[in-house]
C-alpha positions in Angstrom: 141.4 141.0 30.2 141.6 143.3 33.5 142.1 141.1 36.6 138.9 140.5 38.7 138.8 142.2 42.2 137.8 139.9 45.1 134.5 141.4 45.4 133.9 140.0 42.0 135.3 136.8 41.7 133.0 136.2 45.3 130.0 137.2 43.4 130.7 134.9 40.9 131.6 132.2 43.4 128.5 133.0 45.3 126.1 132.6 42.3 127.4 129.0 41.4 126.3 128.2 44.7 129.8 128.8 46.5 131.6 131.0 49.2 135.0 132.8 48.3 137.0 131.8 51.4 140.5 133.1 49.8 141.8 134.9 46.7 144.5 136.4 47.9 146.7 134.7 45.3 144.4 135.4 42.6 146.1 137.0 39.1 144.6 135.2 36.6 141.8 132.3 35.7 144.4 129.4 36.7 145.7 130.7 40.1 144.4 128.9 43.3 141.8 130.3 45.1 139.9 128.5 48.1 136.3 128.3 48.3 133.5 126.2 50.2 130.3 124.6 49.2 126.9 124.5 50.9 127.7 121.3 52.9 131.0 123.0 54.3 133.8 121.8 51.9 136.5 123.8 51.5 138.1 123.3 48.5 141.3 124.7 46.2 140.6 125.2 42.8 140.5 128.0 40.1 137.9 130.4 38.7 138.5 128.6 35.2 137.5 124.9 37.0 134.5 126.6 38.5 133.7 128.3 35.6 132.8 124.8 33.5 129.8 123.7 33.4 130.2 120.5 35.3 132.4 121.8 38.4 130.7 120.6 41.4 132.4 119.9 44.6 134.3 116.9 44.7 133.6 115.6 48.1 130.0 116.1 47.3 130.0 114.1 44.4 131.7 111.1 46.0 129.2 110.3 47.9 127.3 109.5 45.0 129.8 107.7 43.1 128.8 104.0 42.1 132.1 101.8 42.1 131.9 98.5 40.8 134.4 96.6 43.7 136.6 93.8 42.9 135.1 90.6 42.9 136.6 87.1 43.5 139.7 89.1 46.0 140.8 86.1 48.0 140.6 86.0 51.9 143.7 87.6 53.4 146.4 84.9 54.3 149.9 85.8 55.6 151.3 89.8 55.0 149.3 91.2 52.5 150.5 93.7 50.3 148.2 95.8 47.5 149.9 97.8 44.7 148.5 100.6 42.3 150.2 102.2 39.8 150.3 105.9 39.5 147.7 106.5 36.6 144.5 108.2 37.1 142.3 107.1 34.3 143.6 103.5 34.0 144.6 102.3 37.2 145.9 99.2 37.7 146.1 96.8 40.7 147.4 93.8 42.3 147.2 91.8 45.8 150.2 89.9 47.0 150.0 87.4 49.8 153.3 86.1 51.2 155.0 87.4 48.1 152.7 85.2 45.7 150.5 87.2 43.1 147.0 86.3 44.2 144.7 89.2 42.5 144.7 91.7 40.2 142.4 94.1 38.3 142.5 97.3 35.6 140.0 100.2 36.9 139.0 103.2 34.2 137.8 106.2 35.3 136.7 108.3 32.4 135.6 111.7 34.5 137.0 114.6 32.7 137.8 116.5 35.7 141.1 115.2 37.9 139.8 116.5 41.2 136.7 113.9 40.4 139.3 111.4 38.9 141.2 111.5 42.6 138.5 111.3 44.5 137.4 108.2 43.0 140.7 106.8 43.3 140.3 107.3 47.3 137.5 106.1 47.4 138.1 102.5 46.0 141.2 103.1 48.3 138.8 103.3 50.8 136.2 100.9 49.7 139.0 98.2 48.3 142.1 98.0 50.0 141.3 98.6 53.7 138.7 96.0 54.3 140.6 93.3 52.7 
């Protein structure tokens, strides 16, 4: 397969809904190039991500995610810490007041695509652990 020149790999960008900001790194369908969506995003991906049939910018689609919060987190009382592990489908979590286990909690995130996987992670960063 010949390598796509910028002008095409723009056009393809551009009819997905996207702008090419950068392909100067481009040789094949898995090197990074950086693009922006219609609300300003920029974002690093590859021409094989956009190509899928369910790419969609990632800090779009946040905004729309639903996330069922943790209920029944007790009322911070002393140092707090909050530990995750390092999945990103399965994550787990646990609260620890004054060294004493006092919540924790298994989250699944069953989006295909990391990028959307990640995002959802910060968001119940976000969402979870700051307000506490």
């Amino acid at each position: 397969m010949a390598k796509l020149s910028n002008e095409q790999i723009a056009e393809e960008i551009k009819g997905k809904g996207y702008k090419l900001i950068d392909a100067s790194s481009y040789e094949n369908l898995e090197s990074i190039i950086t693009i922006q969506c219609s609300e300003g995003h920029i974002i690093e991906t590859n021409l094989k991500s956009v190509r899928h049939h369910s790419f969609e910018c990632p800090f779009c689609a946040s905004k729309d995610m639903k996330l069922e919060l943790p209920r029944g987190v007790p009322q911070k009382n002393g140092y707090r810490i909050i530990a995750f592990d390092q999945a990103t489908e399965n994550i787990g979590m646990s609260i620890w007041d004054n060294g004493k286990l006092v919540y924790f909690d298994l989250f699944k995130f069953t989006d295909k695509i990391l990028v959307n996987r990640l995002m959802k992670i910060q968001r119940l960063l976000e969402e979870v652990a700051i307000p506490i």
